[in-house]
N, C-alpha and C positions, 0 to 999 in steps of 0.2 A: 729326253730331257727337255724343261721345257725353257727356251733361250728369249732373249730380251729382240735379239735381231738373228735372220739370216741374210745373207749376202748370195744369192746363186745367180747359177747362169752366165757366169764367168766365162770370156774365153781361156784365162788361164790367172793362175793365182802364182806371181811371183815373189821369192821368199831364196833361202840358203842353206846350204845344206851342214858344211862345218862354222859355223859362227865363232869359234875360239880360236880361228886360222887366222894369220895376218891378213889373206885377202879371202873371205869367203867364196866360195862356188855359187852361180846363182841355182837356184832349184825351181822347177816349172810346175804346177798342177791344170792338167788339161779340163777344160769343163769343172769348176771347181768351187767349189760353196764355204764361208766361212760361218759360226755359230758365236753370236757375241752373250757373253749375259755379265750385266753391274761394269761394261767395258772392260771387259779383260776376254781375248780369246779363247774358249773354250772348246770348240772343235774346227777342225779344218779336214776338205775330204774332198772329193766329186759331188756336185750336186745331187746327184741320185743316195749316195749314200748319207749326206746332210738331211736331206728331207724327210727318210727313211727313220732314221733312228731321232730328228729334237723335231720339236716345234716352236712356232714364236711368228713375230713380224715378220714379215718377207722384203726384201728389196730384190728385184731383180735387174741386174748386172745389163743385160742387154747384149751379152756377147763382147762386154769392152774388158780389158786387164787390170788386175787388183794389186798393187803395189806398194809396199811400204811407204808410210810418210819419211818426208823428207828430214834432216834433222841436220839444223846448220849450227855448228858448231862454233864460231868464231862472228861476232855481231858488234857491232858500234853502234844501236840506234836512238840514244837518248842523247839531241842534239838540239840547235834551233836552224842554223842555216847551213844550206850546204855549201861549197864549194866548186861552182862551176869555173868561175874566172881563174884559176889554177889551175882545171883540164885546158883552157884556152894555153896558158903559159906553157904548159908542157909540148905543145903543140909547136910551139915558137923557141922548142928548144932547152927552156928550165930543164932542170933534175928535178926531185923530188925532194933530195937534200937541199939543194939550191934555194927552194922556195921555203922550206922549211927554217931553215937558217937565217933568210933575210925577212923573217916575223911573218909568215904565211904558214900552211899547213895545221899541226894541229895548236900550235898557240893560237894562232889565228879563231877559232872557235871557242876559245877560253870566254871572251868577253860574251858575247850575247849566253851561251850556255851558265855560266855564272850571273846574268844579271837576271835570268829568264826566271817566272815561280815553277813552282810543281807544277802548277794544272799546268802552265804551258807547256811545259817538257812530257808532258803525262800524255798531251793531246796530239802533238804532234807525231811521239812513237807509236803511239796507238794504232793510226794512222799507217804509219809504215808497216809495222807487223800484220795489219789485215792485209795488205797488200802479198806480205811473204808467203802469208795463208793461203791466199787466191792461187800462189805457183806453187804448193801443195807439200808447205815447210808445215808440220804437226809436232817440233821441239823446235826451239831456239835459246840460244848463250846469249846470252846481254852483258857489254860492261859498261862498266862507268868510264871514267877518263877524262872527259871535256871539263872537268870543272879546276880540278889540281890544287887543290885550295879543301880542308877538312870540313868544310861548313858545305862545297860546293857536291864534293864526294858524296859526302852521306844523303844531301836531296837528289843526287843520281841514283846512287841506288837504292831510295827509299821509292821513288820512281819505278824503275826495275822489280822490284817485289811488289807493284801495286799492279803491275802492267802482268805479271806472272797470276795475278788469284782474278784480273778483272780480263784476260783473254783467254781463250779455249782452247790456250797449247800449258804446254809447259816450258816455262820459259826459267831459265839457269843463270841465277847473278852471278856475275865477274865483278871484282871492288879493281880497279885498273889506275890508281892513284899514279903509278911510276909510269903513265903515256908516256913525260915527257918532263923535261926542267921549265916549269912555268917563267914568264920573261923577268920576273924580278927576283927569278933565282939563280938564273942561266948563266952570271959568273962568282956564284955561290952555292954549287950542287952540295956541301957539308951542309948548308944550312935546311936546305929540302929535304935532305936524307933523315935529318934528324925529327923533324916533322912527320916522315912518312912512319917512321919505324917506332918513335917515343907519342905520340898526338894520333894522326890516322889511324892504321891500321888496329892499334888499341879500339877508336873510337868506332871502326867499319866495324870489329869482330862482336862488340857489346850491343851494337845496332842487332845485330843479329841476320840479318837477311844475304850479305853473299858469301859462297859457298867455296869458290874460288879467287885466288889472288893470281893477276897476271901482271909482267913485265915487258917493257920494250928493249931488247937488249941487242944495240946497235952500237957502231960505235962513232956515232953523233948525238946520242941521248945516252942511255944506263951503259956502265961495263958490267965487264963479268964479274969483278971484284962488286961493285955495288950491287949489281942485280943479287950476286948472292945473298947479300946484307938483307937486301929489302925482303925477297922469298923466303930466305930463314925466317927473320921477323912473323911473319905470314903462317907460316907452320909453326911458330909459336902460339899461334894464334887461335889455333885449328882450323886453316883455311887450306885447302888442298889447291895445289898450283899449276898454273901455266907457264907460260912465257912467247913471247914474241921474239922468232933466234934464229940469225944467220939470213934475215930479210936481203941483205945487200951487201954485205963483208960478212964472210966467216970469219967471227973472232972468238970463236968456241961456246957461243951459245947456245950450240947442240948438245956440248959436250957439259956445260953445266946444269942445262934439264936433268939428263942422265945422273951426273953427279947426286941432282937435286929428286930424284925419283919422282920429276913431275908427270903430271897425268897426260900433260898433251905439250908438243914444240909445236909451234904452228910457223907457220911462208916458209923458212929451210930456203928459198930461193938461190942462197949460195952455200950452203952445206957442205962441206969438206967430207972425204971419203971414212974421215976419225971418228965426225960426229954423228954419217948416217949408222956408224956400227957401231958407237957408243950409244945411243937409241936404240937401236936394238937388240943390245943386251942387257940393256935397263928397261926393259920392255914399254918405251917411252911412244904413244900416238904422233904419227908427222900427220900433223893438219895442216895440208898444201890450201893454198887460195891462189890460185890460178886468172882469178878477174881481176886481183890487184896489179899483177905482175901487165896483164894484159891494157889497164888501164892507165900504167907509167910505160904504158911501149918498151918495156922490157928487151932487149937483144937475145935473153935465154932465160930458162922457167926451175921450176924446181925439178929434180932430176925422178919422179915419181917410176922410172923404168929400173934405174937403177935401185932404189930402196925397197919395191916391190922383189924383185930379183931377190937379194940379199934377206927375205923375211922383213920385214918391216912392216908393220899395220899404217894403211894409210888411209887418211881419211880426207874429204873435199870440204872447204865451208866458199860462201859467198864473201868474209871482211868486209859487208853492207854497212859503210862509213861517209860523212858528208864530203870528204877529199880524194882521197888513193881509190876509195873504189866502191862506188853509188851504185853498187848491184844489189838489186832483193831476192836474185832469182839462182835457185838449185838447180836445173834444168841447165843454165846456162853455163855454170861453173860448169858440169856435167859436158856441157858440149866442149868447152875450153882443156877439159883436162885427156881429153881423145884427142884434138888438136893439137895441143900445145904442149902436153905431156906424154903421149901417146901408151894413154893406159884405154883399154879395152871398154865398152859401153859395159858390160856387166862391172867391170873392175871398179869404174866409176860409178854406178850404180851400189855396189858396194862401200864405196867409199865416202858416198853420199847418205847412206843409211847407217847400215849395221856399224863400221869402223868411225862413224861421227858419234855414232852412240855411245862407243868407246872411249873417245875422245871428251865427254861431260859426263863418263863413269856412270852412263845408262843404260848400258847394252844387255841389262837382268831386265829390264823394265820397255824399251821399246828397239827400233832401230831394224825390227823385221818381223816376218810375218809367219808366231811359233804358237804354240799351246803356253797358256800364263803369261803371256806377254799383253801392254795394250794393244788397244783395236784401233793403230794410228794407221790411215789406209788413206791411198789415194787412188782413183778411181779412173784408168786414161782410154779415151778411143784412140789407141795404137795399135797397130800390127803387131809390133817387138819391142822389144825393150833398148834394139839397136834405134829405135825412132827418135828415143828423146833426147840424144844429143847431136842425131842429125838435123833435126828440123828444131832451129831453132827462131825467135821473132815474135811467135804464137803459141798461147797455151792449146795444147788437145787436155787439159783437165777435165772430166767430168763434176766429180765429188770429192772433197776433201772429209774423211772421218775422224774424231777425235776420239778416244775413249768409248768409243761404239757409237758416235753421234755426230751428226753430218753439220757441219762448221763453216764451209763455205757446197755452194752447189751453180756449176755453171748457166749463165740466162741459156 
């Protein structure tokens, strides 16, 4: 056959063997060649047997390890400023509630993100996502949030779907109106609600561009009683859901995912033993973020040993946001979640690809390295696949692949 590209010369081509499992198996090909044509996978084999049977372009590998792109599932990156002088505070003590409450955290970026135009907000993500690229992220979740205002929303994610058709990933809009009670509604949440459910989300779902609808469901922002209101709304809408649940109090925002048949619960940081097993027999994604937890200094993480145990699909993202947690980097999550979670480098490797995939209802489409899937690959000089959440500070990236075509490539 004749192929658009080959890849050989592989030291090994890593990939999975049950993908429909809550935690995949990793699976190794030694010496091992892949076959791209129109970006989509069309054969995977040993090198001898790739060159044997197609022909096409050659790249050869070098003897470095071929690896599923990254796919980070959980993203804040349409902002204007970040939030360093609140890592300072926490340092000296604050909470995160604490700062949050006394008009810091995400109020706090309401004002420039709302005053900002498109091109800037457009420029500045831009920006950031090539960087995610560089650490060898080939999907990403966008949501809105920072504006909380109907006029602020929809240039977020009109933002988001401009940043999706003009970067070389595929990027998945979240409309995330319910971040938070904007300040001149914070002791008037009926009047917001009403906004979000009769005005927004009417006006995000006719926009047309996000796909998902997320909540913050804590209990110093949305309850469970609201959060339901606003994500019914939402599925009225035909917007498929998230939620933000059990970050810092369980107050059954695991258990309303499940209720809610959402696609993904994401932090769980304090998840009760009800809502890890009402998730999973709602067959609901826990998309753990591990560098949030790690960057509020946290005392304890999300219980990832336990939900894995119990069957649970579980997936890793970065929460790359101007506040709680300024990471771009998968690799790093990665290291954080063998640390801090004590899930295994394949596990998390898994749960950094294939189960993220899951997690934004792409797992037909990328998230590992299969026959009809894209050609999302990244390219590392490592020994193992134990390297990349040991050694972390420094990329060993080689080549970032997107759709059969190289997106970033290291100097």
């Amino acid at each position: 056959m004749k192929l658009d590209l080959i890849i050989h010369n592989s030291s090994s081509i890593v990939t999975f063997e049950d993908e429909q499992s809550p935690m995949p198996r990793v699976k190794t090909l030694e010496n091992g060649a892949i076959g791209i044509k129109d970006g989509i996978i069309m054969a995977i084999g040993t090198s001898r047997e790739i060159l044997a049977e197609h022909s096409g372009e050659l790249l050869d590998a070098r003897g470095t390890m071929i690896l599923p792109g990254f796919v980070d599932s959980h993203t804040h990156p349409v902002f204007v400023h970040t939030r360093e002088q609140e890592f300072t505070m926490r340092l000296m003590g604050k909470s995160y509630v604490e700062i949050s409450q006394a008009g810091g955290g995400i109020r706090s970026t309401l004002r420039t993100s709302r005053e900002a135009d498109e091109e800037t907000l457009y420029n500045l993500a831009y920006k950031r996502i090539r960087r995610m690229i560089s650490l060898g992220t080939t999907s990403l979740e966008a949501k809105s949030g920072y504006g909380l205002s109907t006029e602020s929303e929809l240039k977020q994610v009109s933002v988001i779907g401009r940043l999706g058709k003009d970067l070389p990933i595929d990027i998945i809009p979240t409309f995330m109106g319910a971040h938070e009670y904007p300040a001149e509604y914070k002791d008037n949440h009926e009047a917001y609600l009403r906004i979000l459910c009769e005005e927004m989300i009417p006006a995000v779902a006719e926009q047309g561009i996000a796909e998902f609808c997320d909540i913050f469901t804590e209990a110093h922002v949305y309850s469970v009683a609201e959060s339901r209101r606003v994500l019914a709304t939402a599925r009225e809408y035909g917007m498929k859901l998230k939620m933000h649940a059990d970050e810092i109090e369980a107050i059954g925002g695991a258990e309303l995912a499940a209720e809610l048949g959402c696609i993904s619960a994401d932090h769980l940081g304090a998840a009760s033993d009800t809502g890890i097993q009402a998730l999973k027999e709602a067959g609901v994604v826990a998309c753990l973020l591990p560098a949030t937890l790690f960057s509020l200094r946290a005392k304890s993480y999300a219980r990832a040993r336990d939900m894995i145990r119990q069957g649970l699909t579980v997936a890793i993202a970065t929460d790359y946001n101007p506040g709680s947690c300024n990471c771009d980097s998968m690799p790093f999550a990665m290291t954080l979640a063998c640390l801090q979670m004590a899930m295994t480098p394949a596990e998390a490797l898994a749960a950094a690809t294939i189960n993220a995939a899951k997690a934004i209802d792409r797992a037909d489409q990328t998230g590992s390295i299969a026959l009809g899937k894209q050609a999302d690959l990244v390219i590392w000089d490592i020994p193992s696949i134990d390297f990349i959440p040991y050694h972390f500070g420094s990329s060993h990236i080689v080549r970032v692949i997107k759709k059969g075509h190289t997106i970033h490539l290291q100097d």
